[in-house]
C-alpha positions in Angstrom: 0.1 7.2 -10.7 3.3 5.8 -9.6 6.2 7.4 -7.8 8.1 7.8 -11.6 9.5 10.8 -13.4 7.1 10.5 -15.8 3.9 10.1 -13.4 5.1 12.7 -11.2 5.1 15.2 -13.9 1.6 14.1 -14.5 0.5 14.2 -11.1 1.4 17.5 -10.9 -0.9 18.7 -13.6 -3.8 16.4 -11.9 -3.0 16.8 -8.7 -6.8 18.0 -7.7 -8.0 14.8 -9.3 -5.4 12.7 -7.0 -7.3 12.2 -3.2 -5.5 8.7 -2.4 -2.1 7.9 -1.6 -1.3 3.9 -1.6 1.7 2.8 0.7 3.0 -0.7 0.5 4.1 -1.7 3.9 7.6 -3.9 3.2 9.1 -5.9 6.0 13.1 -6.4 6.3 14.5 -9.2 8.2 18.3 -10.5 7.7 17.0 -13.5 9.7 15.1 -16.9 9.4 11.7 -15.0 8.1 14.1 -13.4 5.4 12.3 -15.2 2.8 8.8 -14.9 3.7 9.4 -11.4 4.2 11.0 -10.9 0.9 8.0 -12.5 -0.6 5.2 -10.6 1.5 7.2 -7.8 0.3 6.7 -9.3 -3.9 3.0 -10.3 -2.9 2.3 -6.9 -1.4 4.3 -5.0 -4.3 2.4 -6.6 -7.3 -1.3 -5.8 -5.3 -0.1 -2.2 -5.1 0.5 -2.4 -8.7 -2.7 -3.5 -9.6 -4.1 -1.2 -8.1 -2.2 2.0 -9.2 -3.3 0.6 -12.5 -6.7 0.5 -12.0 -7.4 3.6 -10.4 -4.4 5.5 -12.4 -5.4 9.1 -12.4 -6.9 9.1 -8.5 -4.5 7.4 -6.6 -0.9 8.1 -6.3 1.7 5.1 -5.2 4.1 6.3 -2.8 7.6 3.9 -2.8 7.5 1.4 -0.2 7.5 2.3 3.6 10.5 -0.2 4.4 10.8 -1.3 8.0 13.0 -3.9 10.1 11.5 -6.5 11.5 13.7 -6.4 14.7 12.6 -2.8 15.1 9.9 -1.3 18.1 6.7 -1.4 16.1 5.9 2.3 17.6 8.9 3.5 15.9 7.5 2.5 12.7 4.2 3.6 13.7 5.5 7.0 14.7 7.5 7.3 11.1 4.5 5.9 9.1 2.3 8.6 10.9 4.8 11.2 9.7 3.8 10.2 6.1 0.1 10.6 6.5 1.1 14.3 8.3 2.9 15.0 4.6 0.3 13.5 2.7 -2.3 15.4 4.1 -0.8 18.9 3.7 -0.6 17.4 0.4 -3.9 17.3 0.2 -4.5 13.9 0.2 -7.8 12.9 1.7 -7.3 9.3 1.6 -3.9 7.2 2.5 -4.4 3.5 2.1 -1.6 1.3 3.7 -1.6 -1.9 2.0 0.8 -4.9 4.0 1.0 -9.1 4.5 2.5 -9.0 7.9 0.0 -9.0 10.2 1.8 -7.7 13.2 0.5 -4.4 11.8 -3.1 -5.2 12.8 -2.1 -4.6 16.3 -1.3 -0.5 15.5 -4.4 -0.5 13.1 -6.3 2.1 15.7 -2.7 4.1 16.1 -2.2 5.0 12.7 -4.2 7.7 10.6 -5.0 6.4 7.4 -6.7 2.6 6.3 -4.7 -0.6 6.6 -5.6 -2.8 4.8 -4.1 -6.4 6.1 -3.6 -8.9 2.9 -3.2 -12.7 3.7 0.4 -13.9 2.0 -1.1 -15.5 -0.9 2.1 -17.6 -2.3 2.4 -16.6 -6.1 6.3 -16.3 -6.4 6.0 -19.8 -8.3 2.8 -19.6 -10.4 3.1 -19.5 -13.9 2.7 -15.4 -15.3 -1.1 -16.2 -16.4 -2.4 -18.1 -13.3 -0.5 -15.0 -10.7 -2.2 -12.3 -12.9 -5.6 -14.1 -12.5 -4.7 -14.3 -8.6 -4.0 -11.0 -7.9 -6.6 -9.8 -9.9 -9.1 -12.6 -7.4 -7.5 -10.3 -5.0 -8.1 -7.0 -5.5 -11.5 -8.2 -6.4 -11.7 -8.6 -2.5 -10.7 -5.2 -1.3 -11.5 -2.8 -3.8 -15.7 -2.3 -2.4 -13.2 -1.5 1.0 -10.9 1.4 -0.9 -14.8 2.7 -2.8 -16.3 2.6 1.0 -13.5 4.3 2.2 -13.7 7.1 -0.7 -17.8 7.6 -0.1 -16.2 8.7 3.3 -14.8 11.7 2.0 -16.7 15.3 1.4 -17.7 15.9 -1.7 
């Protein structure tokens, strides 16, 4: 389910069925990087996507967790932990932080909840059919992570 009015509405009628909560990590960056963040931020956006549409009724996609570039990592850290604290009074047993910048690898053991690091695959200029099929290559690759992550949780 996505973070919509009309998913929302749904959610809260399924909420028991909903244990995961997928946050796309989106760097900012007014500087050189401005593009490459811009398209890890695309990339990252279009996996969430897929995945939201393939586990529609279990996960719920929460809007991007923005972030500047220039900023202390442990201030993100400390904010990101805060929605993990909300998510799990939620309920939610699962939250699943999906990003391209790979400076988050170094908090990985900090924060509560699974990162899951995707390499920048450039797909801003592939034609519609040839970025579906490369996305979809993709989350080929880390959904046995999100079903080993789920056989974690009591039943």
């Amino acid at each position: 389910m996505k973070w919509s009015t009309q998913d929302v509405a749904r959610y809260k009628e399924a909420a028991s069925y909903v244990d995961t909560v997928i946050v796309p990590l989106m760097p900012v960056d007014f500087g050189e990087d401005m593009k490459s963040k811009a398209a890890m931020g695309e990339y990252v956006n279009l996996m969430t996507d897929e995945l939201e549409r393939q586990f529609h009724g279990r996960v719920l996609q929460l809007p991007p967790f923005t972030y500047m570039v220039t900023a202390e990592g442990e201030q993100a850290v400390l904010r990101l932990k805060q929605w993990h604290e909300t998510a799990v009074e939620a309920g939610k047993q699962h939250v699943i932080y999906l990003t391209a910048d790979s400076s988050w690898k170094k908090y990985e053991e900090e924060l509560t909840g699974t990162l899951l690091w995707l390499p920048l695959l450039p797909v801003e200029d592939l034609d519609p059919k040839l970025k579906r099929k490369t996305i979809s290559d993709q989350i080929e690759q880390i959904l046995p992570i999100i079903m080993e992550e789920w056989k974690k949780s009591p039943q």
